[in-house]
NUNUKE-356214 format. One record per residue (C-alpha): y, z, x; residue number from 1. Coordinates in Angstrom, 3 decimals. Each point is the difference from the previous one (the first is absolute). Example, Ala and Ser with C-alpha at 12.3 -4.5 7.8 and 13.67 -1.06 7.14 Angstrom:
+----------+----------+----------+-----+
:       c2 :       c3 :       c1 : seq :
+----------+----------+----------+-----+
:   -4.500 :    7.800 :   12.300 :   1 :
:    3.440 :   -0.660 :    1.370 :   2 :
+----------+----------+----------+-----+
//
This chain:
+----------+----------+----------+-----+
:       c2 :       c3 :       c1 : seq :
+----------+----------+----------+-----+
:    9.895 :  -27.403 :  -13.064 :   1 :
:   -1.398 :   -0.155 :    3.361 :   2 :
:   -0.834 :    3.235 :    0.290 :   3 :
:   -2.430 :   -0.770 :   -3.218 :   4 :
:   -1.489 :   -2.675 :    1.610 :   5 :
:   -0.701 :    2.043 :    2.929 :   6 :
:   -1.606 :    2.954 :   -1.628 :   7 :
:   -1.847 :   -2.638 :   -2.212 :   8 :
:   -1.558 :   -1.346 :    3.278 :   9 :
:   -0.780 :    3.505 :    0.999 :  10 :
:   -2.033 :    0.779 :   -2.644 :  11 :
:   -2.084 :   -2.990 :    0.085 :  12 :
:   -1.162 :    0.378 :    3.341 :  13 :
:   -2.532 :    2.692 :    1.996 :  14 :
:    2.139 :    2.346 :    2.289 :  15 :
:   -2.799 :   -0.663 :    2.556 :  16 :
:    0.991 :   -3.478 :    0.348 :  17 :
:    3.832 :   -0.152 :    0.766 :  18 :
:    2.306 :    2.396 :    2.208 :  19 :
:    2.876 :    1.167 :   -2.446 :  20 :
:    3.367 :   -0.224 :    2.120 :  21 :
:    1.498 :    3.584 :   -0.378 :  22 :
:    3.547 :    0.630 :    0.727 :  23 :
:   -0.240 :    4.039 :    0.669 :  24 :
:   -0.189 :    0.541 :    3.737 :  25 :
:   -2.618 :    2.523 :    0.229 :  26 :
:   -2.719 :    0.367 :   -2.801 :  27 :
:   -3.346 :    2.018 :   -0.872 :  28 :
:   -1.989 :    0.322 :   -3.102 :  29 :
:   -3.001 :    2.409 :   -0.425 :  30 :
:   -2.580 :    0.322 :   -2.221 :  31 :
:    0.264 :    3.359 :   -1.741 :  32 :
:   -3.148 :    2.085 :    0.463 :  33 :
:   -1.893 :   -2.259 :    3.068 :  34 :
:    3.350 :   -0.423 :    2.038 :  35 :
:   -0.962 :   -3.618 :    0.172 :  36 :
:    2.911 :   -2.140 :    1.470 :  37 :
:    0.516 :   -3.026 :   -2.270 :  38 :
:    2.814 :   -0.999 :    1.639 :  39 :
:    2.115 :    0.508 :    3.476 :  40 :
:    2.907 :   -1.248 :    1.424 :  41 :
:    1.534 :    2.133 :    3.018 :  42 :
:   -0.594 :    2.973 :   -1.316 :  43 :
:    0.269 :    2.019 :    3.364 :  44 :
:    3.113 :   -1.642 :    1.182 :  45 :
:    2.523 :    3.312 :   -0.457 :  46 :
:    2.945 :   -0.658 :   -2.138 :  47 :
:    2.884 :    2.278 :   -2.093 :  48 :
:   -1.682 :    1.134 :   -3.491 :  49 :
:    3.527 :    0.693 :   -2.039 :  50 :
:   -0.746 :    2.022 :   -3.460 :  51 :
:   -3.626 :   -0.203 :    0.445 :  52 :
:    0.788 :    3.185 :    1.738 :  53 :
:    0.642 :    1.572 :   -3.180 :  54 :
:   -3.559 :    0.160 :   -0.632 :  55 :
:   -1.019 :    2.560 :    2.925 :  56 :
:    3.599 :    1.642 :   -1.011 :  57 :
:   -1.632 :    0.603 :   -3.515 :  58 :
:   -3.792 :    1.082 :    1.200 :  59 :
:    1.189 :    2.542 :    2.391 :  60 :
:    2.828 :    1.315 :   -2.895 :  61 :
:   -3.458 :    0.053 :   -2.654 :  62 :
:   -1.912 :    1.974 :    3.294 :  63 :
:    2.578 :    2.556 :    0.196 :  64 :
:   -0.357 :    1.513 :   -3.649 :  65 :
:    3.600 :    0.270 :   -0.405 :  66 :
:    0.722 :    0.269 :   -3.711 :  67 :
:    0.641 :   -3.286 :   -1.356 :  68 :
:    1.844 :    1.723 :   -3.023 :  69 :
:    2.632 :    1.552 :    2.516 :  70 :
:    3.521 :   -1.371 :   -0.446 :  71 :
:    1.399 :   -1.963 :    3.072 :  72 :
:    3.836 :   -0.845 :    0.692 :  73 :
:    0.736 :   -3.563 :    1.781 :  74 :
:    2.458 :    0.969 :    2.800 :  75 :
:    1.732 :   -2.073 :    1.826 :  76 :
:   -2.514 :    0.269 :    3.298 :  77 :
:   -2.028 :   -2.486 :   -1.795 :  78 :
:    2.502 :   -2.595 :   -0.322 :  79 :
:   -0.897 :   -2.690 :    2.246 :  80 :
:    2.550 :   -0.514 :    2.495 :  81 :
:   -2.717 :   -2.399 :    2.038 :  82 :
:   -0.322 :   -2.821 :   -2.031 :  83 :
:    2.652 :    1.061 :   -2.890 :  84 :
:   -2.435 :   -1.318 :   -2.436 :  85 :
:    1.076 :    1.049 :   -3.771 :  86 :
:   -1.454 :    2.812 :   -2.525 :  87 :
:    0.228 :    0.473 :   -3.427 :  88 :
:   -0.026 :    3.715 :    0.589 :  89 :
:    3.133 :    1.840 :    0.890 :  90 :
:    0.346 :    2.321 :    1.935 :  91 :
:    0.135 :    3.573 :   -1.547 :  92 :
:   -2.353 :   -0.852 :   -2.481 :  93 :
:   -2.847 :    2.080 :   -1.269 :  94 :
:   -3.457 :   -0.545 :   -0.542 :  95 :
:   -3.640 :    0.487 :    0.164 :  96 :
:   -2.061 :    0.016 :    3.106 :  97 :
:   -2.331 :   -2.049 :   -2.291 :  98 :
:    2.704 :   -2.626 :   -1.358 :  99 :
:    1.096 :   -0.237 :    3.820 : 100 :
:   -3.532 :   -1.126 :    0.839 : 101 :
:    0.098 :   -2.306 :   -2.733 : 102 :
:    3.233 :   -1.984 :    1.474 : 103 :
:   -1.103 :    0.118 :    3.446 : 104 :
:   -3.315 :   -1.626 :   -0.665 : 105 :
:    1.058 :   -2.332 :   -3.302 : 106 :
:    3.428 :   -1.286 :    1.077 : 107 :
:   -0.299 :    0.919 :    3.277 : 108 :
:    3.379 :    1.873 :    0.305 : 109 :
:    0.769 :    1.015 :    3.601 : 110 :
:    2.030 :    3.232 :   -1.275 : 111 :
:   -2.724 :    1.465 :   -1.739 : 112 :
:   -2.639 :   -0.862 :    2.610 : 113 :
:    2.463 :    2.439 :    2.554 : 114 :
:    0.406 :    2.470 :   -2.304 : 115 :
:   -3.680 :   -0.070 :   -0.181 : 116 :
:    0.081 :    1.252 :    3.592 : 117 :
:    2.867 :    1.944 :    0.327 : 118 :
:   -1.236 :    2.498 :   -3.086 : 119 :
:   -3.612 :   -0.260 :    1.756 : 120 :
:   -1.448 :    3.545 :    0.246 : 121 :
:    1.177 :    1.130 :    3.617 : 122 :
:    2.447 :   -2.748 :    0.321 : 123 :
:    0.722 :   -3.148 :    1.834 : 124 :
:   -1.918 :    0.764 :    2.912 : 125 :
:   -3.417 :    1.637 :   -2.604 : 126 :
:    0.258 :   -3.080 :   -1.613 : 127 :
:   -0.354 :   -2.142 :    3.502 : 128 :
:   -2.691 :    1.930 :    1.210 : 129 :
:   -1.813 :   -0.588 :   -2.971 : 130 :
:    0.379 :   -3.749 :   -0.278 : 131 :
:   -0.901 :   -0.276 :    3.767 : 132 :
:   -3.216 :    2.410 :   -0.969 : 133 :
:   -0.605 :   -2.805 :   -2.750 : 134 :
:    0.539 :   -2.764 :    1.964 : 135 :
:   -2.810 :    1.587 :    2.823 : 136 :
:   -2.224 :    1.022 :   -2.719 : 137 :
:   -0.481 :   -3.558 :   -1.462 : 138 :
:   -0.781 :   -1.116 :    3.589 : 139 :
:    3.536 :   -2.442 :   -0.146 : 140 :
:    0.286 :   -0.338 :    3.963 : 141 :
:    2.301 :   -2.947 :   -0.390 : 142 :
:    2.788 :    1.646 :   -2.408 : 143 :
:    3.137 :    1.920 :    0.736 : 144 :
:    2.174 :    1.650 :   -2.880 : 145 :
:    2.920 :    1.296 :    0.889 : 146 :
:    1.668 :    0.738 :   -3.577 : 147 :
:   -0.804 :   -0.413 :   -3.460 : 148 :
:    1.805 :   -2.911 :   -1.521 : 149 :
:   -1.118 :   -2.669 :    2.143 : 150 :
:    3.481 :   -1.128 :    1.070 : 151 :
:   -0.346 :    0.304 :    3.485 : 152 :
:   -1.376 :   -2.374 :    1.993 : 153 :
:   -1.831 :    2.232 :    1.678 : 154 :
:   -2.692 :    0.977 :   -2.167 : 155 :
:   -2.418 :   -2.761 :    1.093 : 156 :
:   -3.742 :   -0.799 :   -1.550 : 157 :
:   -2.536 :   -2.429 :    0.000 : 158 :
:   -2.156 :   -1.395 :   -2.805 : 159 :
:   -3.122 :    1.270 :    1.018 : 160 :
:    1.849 :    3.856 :    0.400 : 161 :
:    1.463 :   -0.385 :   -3.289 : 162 :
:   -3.225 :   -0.974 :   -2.255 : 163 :
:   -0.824 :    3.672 :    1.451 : 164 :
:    2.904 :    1.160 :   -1.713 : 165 :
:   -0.381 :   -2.161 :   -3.213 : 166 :
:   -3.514 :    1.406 :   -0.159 : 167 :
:    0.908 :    3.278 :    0.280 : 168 :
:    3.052 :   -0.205 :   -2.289 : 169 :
:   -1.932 :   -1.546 :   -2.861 : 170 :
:   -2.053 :    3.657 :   -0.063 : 171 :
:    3.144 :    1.727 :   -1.333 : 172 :
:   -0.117 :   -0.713 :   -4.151 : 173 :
:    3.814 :    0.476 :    0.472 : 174 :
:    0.685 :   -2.216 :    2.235 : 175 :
:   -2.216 :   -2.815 :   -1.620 : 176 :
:    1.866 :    1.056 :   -3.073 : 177 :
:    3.173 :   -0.252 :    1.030 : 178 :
:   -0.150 :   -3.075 :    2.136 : 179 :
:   -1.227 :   -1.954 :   -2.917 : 180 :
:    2.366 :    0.957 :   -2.729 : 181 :
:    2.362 :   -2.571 :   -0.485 : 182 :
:    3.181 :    1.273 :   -1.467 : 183 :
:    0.591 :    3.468 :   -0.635 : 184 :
:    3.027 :    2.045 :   -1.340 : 185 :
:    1.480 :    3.065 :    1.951 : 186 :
:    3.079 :    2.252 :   -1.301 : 187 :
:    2.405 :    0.375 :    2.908 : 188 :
:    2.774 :    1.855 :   -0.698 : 189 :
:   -0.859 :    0.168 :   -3.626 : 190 :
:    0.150 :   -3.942 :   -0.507 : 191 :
:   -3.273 :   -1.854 :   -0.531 : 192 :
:   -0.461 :   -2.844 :    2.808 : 193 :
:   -2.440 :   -2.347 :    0.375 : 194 :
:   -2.119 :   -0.696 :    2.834 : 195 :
:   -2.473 :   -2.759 :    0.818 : 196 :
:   -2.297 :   -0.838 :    2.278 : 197 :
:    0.683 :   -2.025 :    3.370 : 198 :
:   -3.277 :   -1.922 :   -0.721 : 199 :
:    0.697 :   -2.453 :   -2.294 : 200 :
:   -4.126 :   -0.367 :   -0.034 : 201 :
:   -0.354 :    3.468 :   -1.917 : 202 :
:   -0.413 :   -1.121 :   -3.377 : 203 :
:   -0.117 :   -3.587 :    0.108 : 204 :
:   -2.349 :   -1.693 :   -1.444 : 205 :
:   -3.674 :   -0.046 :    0.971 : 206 :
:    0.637 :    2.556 :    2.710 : 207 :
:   -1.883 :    3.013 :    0.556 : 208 :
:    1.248 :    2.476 :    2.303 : 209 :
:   -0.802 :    2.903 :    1.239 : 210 :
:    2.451 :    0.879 :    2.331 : 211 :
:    3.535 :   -1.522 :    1.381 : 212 :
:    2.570 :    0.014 :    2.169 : 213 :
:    2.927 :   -2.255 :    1.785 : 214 :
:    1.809 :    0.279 :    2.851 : 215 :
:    3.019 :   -2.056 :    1.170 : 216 :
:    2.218 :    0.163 :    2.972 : 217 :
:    1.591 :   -2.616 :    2.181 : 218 :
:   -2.193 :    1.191 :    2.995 : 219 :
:   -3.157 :    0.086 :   -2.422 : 220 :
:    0.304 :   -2.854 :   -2.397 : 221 :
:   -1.783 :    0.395 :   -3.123 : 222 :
:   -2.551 :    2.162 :   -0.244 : 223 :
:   -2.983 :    1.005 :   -2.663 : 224 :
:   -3.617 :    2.219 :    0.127 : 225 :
:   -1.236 :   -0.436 :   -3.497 : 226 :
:   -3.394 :    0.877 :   -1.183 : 227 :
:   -1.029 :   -2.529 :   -2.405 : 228 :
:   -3.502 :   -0.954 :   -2.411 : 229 :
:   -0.550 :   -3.638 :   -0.563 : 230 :
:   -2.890 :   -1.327 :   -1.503 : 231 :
:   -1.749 :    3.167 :    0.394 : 232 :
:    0.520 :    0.276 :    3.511 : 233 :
:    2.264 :    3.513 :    1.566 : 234 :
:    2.083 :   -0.983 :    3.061 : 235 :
:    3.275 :    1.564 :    1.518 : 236 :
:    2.022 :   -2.964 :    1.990 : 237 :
:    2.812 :    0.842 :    2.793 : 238 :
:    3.079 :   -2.504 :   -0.002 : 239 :
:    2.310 :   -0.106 :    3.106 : 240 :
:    2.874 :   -1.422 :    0.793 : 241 :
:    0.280 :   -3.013 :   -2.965 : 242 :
:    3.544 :   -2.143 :    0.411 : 243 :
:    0.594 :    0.474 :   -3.696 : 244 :
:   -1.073 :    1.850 :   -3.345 : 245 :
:   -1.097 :   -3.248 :   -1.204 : 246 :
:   -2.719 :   -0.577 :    3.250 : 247 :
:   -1.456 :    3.615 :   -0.402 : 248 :
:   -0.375 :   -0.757 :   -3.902 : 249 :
:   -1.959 :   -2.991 :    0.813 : 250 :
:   -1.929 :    1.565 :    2.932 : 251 :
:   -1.294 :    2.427 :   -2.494 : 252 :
:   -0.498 :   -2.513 :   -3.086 : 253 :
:   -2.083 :   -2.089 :    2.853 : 254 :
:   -2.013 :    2.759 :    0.961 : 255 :
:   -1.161 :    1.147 :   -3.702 : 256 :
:   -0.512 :   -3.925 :   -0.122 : 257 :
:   -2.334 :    1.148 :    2.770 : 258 :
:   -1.895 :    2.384 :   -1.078 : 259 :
:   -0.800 :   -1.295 :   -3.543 : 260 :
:   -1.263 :   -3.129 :    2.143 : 261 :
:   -2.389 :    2.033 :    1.699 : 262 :
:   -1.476 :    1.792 :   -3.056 : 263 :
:   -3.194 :   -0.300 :   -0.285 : 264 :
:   -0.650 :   -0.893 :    3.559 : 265 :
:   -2.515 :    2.723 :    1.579 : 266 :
:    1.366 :    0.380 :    3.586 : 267 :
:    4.055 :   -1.765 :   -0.247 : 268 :
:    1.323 :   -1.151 :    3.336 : 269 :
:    2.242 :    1.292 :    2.100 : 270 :
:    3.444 :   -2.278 :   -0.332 : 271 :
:    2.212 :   -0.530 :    2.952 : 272 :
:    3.431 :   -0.723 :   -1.224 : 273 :
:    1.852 :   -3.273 :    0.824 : 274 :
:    3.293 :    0.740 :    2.178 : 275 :
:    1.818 :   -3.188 :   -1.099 : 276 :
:    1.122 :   -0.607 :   -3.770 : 277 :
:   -0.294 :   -3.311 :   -1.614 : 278 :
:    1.888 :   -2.839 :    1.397 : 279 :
:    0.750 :   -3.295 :   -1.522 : 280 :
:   -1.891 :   -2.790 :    2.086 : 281 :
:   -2.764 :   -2.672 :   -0.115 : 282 :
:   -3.731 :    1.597 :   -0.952 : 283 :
:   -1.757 :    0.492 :    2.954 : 284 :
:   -2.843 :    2.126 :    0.522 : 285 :
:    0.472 :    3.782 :    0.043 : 286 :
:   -0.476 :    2.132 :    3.506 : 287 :
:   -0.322 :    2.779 :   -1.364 : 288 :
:   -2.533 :    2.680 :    0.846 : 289 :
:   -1.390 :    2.609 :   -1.873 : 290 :
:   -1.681 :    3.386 :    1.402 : 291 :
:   -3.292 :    0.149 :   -0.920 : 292 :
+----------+----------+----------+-----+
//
């Protein structure tokens, strides 16, 4: 109930006019096409990126040519002995390079991501050259990857290196594609499972989006680059380090809020992200600044 009567207050006033407290630790939103910043919050303080990783892991696998119809076995290399996090796809089974894609980018699975790299043409150490050939090319001077699931801590980002990414990733069809599917079905070991996405955005409701992807470590937080349309406005938002599922939800329901706001409005200002969330105490007037 209060989190009606908060969005109802949203709605009714200008975005210009009040500084919306957001609870993900860094934050950047740019205007598709002008690379207008709506919005900032840290977004050059470095931080661990977790499965948004998989996104360079899948533009450097689409750069290589390899044939996406070629059958690849999960071995038991990319079982993840760092974090021990859990797969729905055992080891020894069979499939496409394509359907491999698909889990690594929809439901983010860690074993396909490293089977991703391990099968990469050349190898382990092609497919590290390549993503640190990426990562120059896109002119990300603040980003280290390391390996291709995102579960180590050390493959560290920051918003403003990452909308490079997002921007670049949205150019691949099958990326956007796959990204924003939300449920598909994959034979594994000639059973039919079902897969959905880690975005529980993708398909909601008055959401249009053109590309997707979580990330989620201890080190990390929550993460999420999505490329979104509201109220015929294109923008792709970064999302760092959120305490919960629940807070990055909201930071991106806030910032749609945002940009349908601003609709209509010839030259929208640049927002400046509150650091503090709401607290329960006498009205007073509001400190806040905004960048302008």
């Amino acid at each position: 109930m209060l989190k009606k009567m908060f969005a109802a207050v949203l709605m009714t006033l200008s975005t210009a006019a009040i500084a919306v407290p957001f609870g993900s630790q860094s934050i950047l939103v740019v205007e598709d096409g002008t690379g207008k910043v709506l919005l900032e919050k840290n977004s050059n303080v470095v931080v661990p990126i977790a499965s948004l990783t998989k996104l360079m892991t899948a533009m450097v696998v689409l750069d290589s040519k390899a044939n996406m119809q070629e059958e690849i076995s999960i071995d038991r290399e990319d079982v993840d002995t760092l974090k021990h996090s859990t797969s729905r796809v055992p080891v020894g089974a069979t499939l496409s390079r394509h359907d491999v894609l698909q889990l690594a980018l929809m439901s983010s699975d860690n074993r396909a991501a490293a089977s991703l790299a391990r099968t990469f043409p050349g190898g382990p150490t092609a497919f590290a050259v390549a993503v640190n050939a990426k990562i120059k090319a896109l002119g990300m001077h603040q980003t280290v990857i390391e390996e291709p699931t995102g579960l180590s801590p050390n493959n560290q980002s920051t918003a403003a290196d990452l909308v490079k990414m997002a921007v670049a990733a949205s150019r691949y069809p099958e990326i956007s594609r796959i990204t924003t599917d939300s449920k598909d079905v994959i034979q594994i070991k000639g059973r039919d499972v079902e897969y959905h996405n880690t975005n529980r955005l993708v398909g909601a409701k008055g959401w249009d989006i053109g590309l997707s992807k979580t990330g989620y470590t201890n080190e990390a937080g929550r993460c999420l680059i999505m490329r979104i349309k509201s109220a015929g406005k294109f923008a792709t938002m970064i999302l760092l380090n959120a305490r919960a599922n629940s807070v990055r939800a909201m930071d991106a329901v806030n910032i749609r809020r945002m940009l349908a706001a601003e609709n209509g409005i010839e030259e929208p200002k640049v927002m400046r992200a509150s650091v503090s969330r709401h607290k329960k105490a006498p009205a007073k007037p509001s400190k806040r600044r905004r960048a302008k």
